[in-house]
Backbone as CSV, one residue per row, in Angstrom:
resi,resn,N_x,N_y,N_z,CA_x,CA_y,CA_z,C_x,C_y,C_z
1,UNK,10.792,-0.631,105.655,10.013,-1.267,104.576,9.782,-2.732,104.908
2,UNK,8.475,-3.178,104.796,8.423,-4.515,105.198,8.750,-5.456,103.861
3,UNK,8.848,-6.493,104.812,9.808,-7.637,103.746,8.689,-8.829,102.873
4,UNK,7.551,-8.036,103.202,6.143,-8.961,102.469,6.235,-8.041,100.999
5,UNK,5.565,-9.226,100.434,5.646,-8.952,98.935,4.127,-9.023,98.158
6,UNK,3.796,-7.905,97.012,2.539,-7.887,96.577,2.668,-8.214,94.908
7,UNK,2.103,-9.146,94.452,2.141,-9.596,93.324,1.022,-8.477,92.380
8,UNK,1.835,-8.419,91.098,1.407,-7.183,90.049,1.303,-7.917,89.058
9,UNK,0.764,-7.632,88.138,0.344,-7.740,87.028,1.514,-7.420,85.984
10,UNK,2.719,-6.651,86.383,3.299,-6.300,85.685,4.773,-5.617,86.641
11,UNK,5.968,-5.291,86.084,7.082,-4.791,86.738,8.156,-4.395,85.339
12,UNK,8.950,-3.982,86.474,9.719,-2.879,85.518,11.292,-3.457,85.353
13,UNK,12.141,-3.592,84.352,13.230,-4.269,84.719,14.107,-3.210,83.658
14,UNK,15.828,-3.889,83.428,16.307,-3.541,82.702,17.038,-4.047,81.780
15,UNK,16.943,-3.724,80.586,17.299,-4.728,79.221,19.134,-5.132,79.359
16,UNK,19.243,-6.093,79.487,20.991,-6.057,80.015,21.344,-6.186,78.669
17,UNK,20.702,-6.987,77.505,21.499,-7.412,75.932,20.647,-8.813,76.101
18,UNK,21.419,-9.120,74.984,21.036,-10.492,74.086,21.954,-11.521,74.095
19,UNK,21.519,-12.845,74.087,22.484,-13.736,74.254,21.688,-14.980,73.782
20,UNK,21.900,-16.170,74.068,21.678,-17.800,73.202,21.829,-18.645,74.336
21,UNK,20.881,-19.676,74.538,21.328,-20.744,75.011,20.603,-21.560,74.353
22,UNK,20.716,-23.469,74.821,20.198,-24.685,74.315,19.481,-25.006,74.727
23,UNK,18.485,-25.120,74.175,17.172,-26.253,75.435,17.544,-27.680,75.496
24,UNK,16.594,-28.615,76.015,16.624,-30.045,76.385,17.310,-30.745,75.095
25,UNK,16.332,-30.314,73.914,16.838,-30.656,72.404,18.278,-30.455,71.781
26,UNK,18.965,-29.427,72.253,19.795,-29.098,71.641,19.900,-27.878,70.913
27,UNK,18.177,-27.255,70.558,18.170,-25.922,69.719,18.910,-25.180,70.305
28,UNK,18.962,-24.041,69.647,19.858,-23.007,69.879,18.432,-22.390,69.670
29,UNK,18.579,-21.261,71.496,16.952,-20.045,71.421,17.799,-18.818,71.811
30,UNK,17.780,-17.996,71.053,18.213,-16.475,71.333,17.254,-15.693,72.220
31,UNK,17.305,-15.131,73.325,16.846,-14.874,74.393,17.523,-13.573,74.885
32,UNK,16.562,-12.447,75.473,17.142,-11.346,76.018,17.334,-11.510,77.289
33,UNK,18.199,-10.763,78.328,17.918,-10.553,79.245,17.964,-9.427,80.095
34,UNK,16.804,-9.231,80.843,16.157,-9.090,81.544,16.700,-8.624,83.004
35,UNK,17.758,-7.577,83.377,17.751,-7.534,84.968,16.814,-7.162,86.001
36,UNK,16.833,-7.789,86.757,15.530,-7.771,87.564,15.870,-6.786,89.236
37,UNK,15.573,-5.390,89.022,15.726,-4.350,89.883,14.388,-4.367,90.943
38,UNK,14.812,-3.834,91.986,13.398,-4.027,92.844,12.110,-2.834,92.637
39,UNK,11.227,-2.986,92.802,10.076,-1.967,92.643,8.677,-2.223,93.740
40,UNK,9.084,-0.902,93.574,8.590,-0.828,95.542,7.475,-0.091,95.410
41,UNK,6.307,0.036,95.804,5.556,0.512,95.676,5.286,1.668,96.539
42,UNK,4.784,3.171,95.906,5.506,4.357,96.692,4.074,4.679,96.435
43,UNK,2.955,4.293,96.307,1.509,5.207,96.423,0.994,4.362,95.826
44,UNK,-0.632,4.566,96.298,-1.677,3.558,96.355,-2.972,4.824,95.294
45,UNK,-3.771,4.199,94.463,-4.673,5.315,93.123,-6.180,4.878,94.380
46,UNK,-6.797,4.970,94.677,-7.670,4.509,94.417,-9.096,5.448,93.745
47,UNK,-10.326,4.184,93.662,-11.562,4.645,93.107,-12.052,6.290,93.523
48,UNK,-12.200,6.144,94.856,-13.250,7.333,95.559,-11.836,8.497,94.999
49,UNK,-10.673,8.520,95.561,-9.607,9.408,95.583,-9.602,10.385,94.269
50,UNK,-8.939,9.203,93.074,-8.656,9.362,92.294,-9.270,8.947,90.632
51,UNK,-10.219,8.111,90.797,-10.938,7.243,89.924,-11.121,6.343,89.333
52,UNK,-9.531,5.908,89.894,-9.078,4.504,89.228,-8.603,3.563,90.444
53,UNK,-8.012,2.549,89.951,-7.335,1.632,90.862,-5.883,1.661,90.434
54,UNK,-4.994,1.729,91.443,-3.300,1.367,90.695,-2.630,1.818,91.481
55,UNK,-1.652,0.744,91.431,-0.265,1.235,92.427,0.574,1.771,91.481
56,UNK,2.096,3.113,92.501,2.386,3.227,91.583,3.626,2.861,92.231
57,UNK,4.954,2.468,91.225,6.075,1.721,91.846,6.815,2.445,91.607
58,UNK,8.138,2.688,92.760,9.198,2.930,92.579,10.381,1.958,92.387
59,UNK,11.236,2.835,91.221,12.533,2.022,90.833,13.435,2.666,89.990
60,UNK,14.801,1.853,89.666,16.005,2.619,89.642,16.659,3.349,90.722
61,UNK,17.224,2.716,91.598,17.918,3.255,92.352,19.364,3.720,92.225
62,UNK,19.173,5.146,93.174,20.249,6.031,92.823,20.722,6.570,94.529
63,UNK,22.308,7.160,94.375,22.985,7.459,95.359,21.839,9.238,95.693
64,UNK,21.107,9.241,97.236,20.824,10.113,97.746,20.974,11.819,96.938
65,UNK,22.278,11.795,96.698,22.651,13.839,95.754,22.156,13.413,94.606
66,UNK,21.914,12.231,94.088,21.228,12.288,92.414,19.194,12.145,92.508
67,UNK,19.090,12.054,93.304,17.546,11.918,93.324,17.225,13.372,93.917
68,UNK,16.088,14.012,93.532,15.592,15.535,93.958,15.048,15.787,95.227
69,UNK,14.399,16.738,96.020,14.260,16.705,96.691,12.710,16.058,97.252
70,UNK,11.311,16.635,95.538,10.194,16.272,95.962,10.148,14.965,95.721
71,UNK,11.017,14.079,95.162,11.151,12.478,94.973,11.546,12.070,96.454
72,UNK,12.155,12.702,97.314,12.697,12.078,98.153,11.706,12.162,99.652
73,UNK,10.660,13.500,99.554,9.681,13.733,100.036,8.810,12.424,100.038
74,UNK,8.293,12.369,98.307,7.498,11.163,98.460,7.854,9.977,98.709
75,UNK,9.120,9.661,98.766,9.477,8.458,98.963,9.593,7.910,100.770
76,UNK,9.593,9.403,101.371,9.643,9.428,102.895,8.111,9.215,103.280
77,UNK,6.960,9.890,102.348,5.773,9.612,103.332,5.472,8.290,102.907
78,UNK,5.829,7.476,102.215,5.797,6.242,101.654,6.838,5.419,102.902
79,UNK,7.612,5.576,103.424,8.064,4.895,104.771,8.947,3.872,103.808
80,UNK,9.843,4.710,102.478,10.274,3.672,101.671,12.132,4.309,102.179
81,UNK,13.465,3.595,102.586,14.538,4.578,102.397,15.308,4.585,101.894
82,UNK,15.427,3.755,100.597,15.656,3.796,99.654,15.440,5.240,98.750
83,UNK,16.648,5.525,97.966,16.144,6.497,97.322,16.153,6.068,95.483
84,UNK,15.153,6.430,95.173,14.394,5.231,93.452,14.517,6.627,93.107
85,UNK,14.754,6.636,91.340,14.549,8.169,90.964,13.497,7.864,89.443
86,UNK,12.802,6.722,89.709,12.038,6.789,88.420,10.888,6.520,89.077
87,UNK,9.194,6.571,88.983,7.581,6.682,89.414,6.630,5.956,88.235
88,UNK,6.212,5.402,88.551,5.188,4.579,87.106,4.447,4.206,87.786
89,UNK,3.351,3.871,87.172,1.658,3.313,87.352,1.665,1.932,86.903
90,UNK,0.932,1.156,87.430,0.603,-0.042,87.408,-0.754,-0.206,87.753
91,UNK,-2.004,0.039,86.705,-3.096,-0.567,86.583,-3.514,-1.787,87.485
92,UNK,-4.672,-1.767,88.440,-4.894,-3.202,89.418,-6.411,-3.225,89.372
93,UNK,-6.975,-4.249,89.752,-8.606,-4.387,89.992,-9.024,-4.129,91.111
94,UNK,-7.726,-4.015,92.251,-8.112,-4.055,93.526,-6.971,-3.702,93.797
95,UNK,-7.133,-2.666,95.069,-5.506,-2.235,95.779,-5.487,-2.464,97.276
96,UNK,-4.849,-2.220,98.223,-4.970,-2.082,99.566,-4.137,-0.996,99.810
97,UNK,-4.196,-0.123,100.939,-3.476,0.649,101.065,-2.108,0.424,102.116
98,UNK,-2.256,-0.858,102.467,-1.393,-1.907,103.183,-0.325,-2.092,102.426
99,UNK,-0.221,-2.107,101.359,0.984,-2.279,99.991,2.018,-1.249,100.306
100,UNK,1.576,-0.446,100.674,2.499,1.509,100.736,3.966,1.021,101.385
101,UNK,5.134,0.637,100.399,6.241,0.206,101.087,6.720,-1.191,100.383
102,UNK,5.560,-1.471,100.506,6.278,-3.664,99.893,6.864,-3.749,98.542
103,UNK,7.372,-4.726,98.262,7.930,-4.470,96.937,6.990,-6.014,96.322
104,UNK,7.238,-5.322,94.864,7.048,-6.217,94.168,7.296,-7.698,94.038
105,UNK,6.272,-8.530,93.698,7.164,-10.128,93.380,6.864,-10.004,92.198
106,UNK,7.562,-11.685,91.867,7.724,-11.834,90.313,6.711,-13.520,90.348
107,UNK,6.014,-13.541,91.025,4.941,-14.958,91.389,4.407,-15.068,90.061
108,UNK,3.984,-13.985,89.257,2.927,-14.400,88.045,3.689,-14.368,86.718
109,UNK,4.862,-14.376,87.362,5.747,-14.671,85.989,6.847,-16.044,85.957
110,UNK,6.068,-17.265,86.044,6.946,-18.405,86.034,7.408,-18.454,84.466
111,UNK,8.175,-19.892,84.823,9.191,-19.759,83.751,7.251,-20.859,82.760
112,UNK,7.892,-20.411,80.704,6.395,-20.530,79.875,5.949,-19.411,80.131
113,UNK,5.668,-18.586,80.752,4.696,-17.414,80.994,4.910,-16.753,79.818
114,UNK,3.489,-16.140,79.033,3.567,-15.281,77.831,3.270,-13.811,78.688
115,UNK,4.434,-13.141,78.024,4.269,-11.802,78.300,4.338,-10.754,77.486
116,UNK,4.194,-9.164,77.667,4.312,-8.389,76.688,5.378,-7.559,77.407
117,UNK,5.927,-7.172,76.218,7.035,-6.306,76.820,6.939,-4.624,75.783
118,UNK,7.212,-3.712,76.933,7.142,-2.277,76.442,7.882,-1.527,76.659
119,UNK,8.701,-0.947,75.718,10.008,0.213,76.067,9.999,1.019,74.986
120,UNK,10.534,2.459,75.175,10.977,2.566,74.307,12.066,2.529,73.462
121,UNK,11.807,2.564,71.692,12.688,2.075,70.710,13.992,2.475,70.724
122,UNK,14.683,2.450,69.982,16.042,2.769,69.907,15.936,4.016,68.738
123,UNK,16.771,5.117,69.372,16.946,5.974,68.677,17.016,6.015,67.307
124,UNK,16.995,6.424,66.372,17.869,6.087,64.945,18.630,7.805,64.285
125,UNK,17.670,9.010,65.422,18.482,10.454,64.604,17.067,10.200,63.347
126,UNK,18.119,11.727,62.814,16.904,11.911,61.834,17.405,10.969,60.226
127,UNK,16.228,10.809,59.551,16.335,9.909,58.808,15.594,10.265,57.476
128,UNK,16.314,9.572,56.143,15.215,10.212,55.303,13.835,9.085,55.074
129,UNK,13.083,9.218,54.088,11.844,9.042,54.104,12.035,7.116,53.417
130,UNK,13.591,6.713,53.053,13.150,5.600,52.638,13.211,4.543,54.002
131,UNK,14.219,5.071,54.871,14.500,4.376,55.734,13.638,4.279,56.959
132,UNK,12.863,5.663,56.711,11.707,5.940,57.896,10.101,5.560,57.284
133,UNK,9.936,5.088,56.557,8.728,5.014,55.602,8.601,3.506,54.922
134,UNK,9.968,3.054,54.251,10.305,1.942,53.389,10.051,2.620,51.795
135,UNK,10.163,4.435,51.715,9.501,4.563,50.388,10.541,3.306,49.437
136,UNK,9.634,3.737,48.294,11.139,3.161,46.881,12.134,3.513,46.577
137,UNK,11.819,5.232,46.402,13.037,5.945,45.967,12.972,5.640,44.540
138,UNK,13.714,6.982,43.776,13.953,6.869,42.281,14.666,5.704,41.706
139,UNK,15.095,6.230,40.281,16.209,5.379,40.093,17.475,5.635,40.348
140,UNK,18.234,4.261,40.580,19.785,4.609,40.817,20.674,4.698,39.920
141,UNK,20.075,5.093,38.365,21.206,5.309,37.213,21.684,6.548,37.722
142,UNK,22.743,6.725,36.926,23.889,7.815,36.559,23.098,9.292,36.164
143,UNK,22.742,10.458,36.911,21.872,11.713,35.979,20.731,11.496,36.150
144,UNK,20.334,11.091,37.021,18.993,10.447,37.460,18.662,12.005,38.237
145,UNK,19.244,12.116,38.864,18.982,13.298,40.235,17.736,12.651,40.968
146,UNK,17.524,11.719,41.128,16.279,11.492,42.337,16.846,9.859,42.316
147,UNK,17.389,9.776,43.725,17.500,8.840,44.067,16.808,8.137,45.115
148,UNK,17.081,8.811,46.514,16.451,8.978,47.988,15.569,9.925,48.387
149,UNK,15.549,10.650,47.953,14.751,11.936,47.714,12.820,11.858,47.752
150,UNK,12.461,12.091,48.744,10.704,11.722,48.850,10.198,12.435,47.289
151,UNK,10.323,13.247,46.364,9.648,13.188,45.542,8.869,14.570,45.888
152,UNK,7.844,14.727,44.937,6.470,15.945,44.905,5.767,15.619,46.278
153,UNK,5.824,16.762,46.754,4.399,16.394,48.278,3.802,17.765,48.135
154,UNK,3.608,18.654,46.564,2.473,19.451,46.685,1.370,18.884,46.370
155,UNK,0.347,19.842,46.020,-0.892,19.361,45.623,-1.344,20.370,44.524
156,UNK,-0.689,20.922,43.536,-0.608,22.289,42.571,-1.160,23.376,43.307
157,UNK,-2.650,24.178,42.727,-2.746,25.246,43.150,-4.266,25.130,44.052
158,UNK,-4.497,23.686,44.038,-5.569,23.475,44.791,-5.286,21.989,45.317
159,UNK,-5.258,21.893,46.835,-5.758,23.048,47.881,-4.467,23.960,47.816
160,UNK,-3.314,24.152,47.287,-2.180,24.782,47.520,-1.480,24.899,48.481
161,UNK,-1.432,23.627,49.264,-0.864,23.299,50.800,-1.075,21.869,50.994
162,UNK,0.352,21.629,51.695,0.556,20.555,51.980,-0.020,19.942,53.403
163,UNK,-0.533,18.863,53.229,-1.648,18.101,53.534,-0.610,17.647,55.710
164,UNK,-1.484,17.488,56.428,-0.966,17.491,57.709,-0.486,15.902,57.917
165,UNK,0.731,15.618,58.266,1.085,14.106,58.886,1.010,13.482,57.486
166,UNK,1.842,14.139,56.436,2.828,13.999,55.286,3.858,13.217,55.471
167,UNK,4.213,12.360,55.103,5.953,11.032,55.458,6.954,12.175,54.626
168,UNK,7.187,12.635,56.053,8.621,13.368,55.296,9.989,12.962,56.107
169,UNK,11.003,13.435,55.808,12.453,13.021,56.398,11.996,13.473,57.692
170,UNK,12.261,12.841,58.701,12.556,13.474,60.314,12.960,12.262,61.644
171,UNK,12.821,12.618,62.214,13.192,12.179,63.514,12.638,10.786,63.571
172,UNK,13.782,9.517,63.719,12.800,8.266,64.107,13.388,7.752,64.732
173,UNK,12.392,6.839,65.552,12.783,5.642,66.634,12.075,6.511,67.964
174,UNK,12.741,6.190,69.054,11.876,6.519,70.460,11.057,6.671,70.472
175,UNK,10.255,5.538,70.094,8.630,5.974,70.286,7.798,4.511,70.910
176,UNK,7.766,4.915,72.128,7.096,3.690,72.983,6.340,2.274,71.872
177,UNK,6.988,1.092,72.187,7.008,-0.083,71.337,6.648,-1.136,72.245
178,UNK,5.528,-1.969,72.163,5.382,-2.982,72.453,5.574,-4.873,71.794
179,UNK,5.920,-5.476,71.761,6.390,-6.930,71.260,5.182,-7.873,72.471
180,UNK,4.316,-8.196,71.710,3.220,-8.957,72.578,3.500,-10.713,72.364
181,UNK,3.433,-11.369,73.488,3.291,-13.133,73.865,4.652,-13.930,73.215
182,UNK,5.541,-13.118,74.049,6.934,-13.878,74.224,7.075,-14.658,75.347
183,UNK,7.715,-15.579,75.490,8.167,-16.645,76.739,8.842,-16.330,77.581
184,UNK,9.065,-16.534,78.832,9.831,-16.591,80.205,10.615,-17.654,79.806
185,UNK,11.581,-17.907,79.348,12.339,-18.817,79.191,12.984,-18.953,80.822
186,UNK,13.303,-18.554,81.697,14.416,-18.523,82.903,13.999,-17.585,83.801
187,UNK,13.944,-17.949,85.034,14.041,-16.875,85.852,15.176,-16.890,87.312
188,UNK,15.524,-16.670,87.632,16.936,-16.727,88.493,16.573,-15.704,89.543
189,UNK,16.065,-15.780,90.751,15.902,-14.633,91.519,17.729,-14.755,92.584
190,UNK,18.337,-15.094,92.464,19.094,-15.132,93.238,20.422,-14.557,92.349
191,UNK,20.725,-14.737,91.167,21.152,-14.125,90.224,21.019,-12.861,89.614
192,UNK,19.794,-12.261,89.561,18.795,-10.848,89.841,18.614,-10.910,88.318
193,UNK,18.187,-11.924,87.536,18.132,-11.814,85.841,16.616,-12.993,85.491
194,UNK,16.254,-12.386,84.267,15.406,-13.195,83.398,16.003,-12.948,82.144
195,UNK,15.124,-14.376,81.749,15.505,-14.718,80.312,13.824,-14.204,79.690
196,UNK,13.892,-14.016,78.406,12.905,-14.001,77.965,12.976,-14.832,76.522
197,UNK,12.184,-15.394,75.668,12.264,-15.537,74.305,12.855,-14.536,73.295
198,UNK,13.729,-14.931,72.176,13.591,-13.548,71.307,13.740,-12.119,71.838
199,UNK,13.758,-11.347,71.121,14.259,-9.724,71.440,13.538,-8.935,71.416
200,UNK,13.347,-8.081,72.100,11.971,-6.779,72.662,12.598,-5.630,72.804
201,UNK,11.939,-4.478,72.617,12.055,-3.471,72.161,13.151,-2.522,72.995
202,UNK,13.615,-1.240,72.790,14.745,-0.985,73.346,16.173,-0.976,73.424
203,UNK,16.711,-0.119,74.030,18.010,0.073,73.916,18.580,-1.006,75.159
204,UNK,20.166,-1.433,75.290,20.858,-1.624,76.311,21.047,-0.509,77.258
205,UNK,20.716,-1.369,78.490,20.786,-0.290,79.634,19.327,0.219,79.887
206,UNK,18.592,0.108,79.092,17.226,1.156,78.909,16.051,0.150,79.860
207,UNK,15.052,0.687,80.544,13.888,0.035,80.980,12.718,-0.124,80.066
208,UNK,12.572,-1.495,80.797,11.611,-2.284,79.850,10.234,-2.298,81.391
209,UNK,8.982,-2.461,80.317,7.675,-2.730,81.643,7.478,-4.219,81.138
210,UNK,7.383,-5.361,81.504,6.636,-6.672,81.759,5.507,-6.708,82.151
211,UNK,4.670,-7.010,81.383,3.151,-7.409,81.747,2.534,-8.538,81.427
212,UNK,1.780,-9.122,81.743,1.332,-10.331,81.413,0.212,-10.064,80.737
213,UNK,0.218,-11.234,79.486,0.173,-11.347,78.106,-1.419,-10.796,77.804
214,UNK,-1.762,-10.140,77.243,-3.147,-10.124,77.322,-4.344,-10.918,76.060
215,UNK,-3.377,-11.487,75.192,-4.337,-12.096,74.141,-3.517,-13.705,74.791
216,UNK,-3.206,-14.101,75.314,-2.563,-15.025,75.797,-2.368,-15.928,76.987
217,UNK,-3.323,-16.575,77.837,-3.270,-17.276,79.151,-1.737,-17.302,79.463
């Protein structure tokens, strides 16, 4: 794998937690961070091929018996030997097919840089409808019998069926979340971490995508 590097629009890291430091002033800025894993680029999209433009990167690296066999295929005609067990797309205006191997830099993400960050949410299990919705809920006297409880979701005898993508109790959280034009507070390549502003979406441990900001220079 060569040791030249192709600047993206965007990269993939992993949410380590949350923590605080002081600026020049003295504030106190709560800031996530950010470990910064390598991502290597394991295939090239292009126009005529495929219809688009985009590299796609490999990352998360894993010990050889935990990665499969057709991951390890593509990662060989890619001349990459490393073995990565996760594949993502990265949208470009222009590709080369010279990239097949290089890894990512982090050039367009100095420290000020507004970025967006995308992961998905944190689990929560299933849930009822006040906590997944914000309903009101009844009252909380004594003999009430409706407290938490979503209430009527017929419609009597016309139409006599309940209506599709109804707020009822079920399953929430994991559902791909974006937090748009937060700060690069820090970047440390020798340390393998970023700081970012404030807190973005996701679990600890979990991957986050970085992209640069799009309502935002």
């Amino acid at each position: 794998m060569s040791d030249a590097k192709v600047s993206l629009p965007a990269f993939y890291g992993i949410k380590a937690g949350m923590t605080r430091i002081f600026d020049q002033n003295g504030n106190h800025v709560p800031v996530t961070v950010v470990k910064l894993i390598p991502n290597v680029i394991s295939q090239v999209k292009t126009k005529e091929k495929d219809g688009y433009t985009a590299y796609q990167v490999a990352y998360n690296e894993k010990r050889e018996s935990l990665v499969n066999a057709p991951a390890k295929g593509h990662l060989k005609k890619a001349n990459i030997e490393k073995t990565f067990s996760e594949l993502s797309e990265i949208k470009v205006d222009e590709v080369s097919v010279e990239a097949i191997g290089k890894e990512a830099s982090l050039d367009m993400f100095p420290v000020s840089t507004y970025i967006d960050v995308t992961a998905p949410s944190k689990g929560k299990g299933t849930a009822g409808v006040m906590k997944r919705y914000n309903f009101q809920g009844g009252p909380a006297a004594h003999g009430s019998h409706f407290h938490r409880r979503p209430g009527s979701i017929g419609c009597r005898a016309t139409p006599a069926r309940v209506f599709a993508n109804k707020k009822m109790p079920g399953h929430l959280g994991v559902e791909t979340s974006t937090v748009q034009n937060i700060q690069v507070v820090e970047v440390n390549h020798e340390a393998g971490y970023m700081l970012v502003k404030g807190s973005i979406p996701g679990s600890k441990n979990g991957f986050v995508k970085i992209m640069k900001s799009v309502k935002k220079a």
